[in-house]
C-alpha positions as CSV (number, residue, x, y, z in Angstrom):
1,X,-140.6,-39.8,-22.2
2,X,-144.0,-39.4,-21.7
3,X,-146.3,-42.6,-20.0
4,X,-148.6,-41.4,-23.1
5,X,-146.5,-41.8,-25.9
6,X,-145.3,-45.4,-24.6
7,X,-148.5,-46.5,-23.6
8,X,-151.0,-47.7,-26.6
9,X,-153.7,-45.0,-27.1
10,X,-156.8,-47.6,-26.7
11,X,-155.5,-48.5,-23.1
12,X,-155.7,-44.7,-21.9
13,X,-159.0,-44.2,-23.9
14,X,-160.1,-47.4,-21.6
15,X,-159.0,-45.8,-18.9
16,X,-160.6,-42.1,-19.3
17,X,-163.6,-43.8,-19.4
18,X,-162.9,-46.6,-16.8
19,X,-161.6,-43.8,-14.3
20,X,-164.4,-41.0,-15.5
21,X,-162.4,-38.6,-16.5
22,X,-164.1,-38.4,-20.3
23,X,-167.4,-38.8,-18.9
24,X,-169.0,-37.6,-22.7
25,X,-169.4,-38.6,-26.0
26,X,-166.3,-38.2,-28.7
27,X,-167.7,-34.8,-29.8
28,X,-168.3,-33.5,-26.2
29,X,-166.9,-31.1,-24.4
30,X,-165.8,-33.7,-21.5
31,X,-165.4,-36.7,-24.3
32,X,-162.2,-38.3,-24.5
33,X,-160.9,-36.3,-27.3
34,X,-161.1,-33.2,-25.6
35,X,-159.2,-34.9,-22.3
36,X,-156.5,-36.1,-24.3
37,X,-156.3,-32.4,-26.3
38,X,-155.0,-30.7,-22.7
39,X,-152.3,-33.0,-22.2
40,X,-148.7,-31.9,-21.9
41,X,-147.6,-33.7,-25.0
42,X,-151.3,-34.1,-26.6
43,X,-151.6,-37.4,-29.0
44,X,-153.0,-36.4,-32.6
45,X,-156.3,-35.4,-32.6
46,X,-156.7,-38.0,-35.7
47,X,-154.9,-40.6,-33.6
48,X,-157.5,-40.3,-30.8
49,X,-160.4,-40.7,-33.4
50,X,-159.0,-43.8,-34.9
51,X,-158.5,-45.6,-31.3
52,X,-161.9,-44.7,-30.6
53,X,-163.2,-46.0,-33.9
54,X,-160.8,-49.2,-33.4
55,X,-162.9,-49.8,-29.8
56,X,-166.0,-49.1,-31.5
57,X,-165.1,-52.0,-34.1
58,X,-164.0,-53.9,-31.7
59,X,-167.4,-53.5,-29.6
60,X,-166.0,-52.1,-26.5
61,X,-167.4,-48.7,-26.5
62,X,-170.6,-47.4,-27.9
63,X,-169.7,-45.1,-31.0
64,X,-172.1,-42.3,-29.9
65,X,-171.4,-42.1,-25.8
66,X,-167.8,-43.4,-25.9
67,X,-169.5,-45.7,-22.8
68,X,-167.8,-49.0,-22.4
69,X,-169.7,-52.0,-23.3
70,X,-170.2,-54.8,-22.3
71,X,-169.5,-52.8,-18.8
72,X,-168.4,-56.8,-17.2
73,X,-165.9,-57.4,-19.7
74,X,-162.1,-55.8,-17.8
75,X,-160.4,-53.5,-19.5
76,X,-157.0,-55.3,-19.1
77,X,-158.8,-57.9,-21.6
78,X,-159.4,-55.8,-23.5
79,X,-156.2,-54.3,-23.7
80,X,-154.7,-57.7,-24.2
81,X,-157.0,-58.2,-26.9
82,X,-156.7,-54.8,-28.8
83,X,-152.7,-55.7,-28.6
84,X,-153.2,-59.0,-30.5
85,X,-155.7,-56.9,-33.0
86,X,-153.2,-55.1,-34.2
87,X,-150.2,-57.7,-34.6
């Protein structure tokens, strides 16, 4: 099984972004959405939107950039924190 299906869509958008590898914005070219789209075993492109919307909410990405904000705040937090969001 694929580490993408198991692991919770937020965390890898949180990654693309921590590791640079969705430098754009969510309509980009090089955004996230695109990334994920070239996977072997792609997530739903309506999927992708909604994690990126749930980070937005959640004020860890800026909605137009994708960028991470606060930039001090870890990502494993925030991982820890999206996980309890959605219990």
């Amino acid at each position: 099984e694929s580490e993408l299906i198991r692991t919770p869509l937020e965390e890898i958008c949180l990654q693309c972004k921590r590791l640079k590898l969705a430098p754009g914005g969510p309509d980009d070219p090089d955004g996230i959405p695109a990334f994920l789209s070239k996977a072997m075993t792609p997530p739903h492109s309506k999927s992708v939107l909604n994690a990126l919307e749930l980070l937005v909410d959640l004020g860890a990405m800026d909605e137009e950039t994708n960028e991470l904000y606060p930039p001090q705040i870890p990502s494993k937090r925030l991982a820890i924190n999206i996980f309890c969001q959605n219990r």
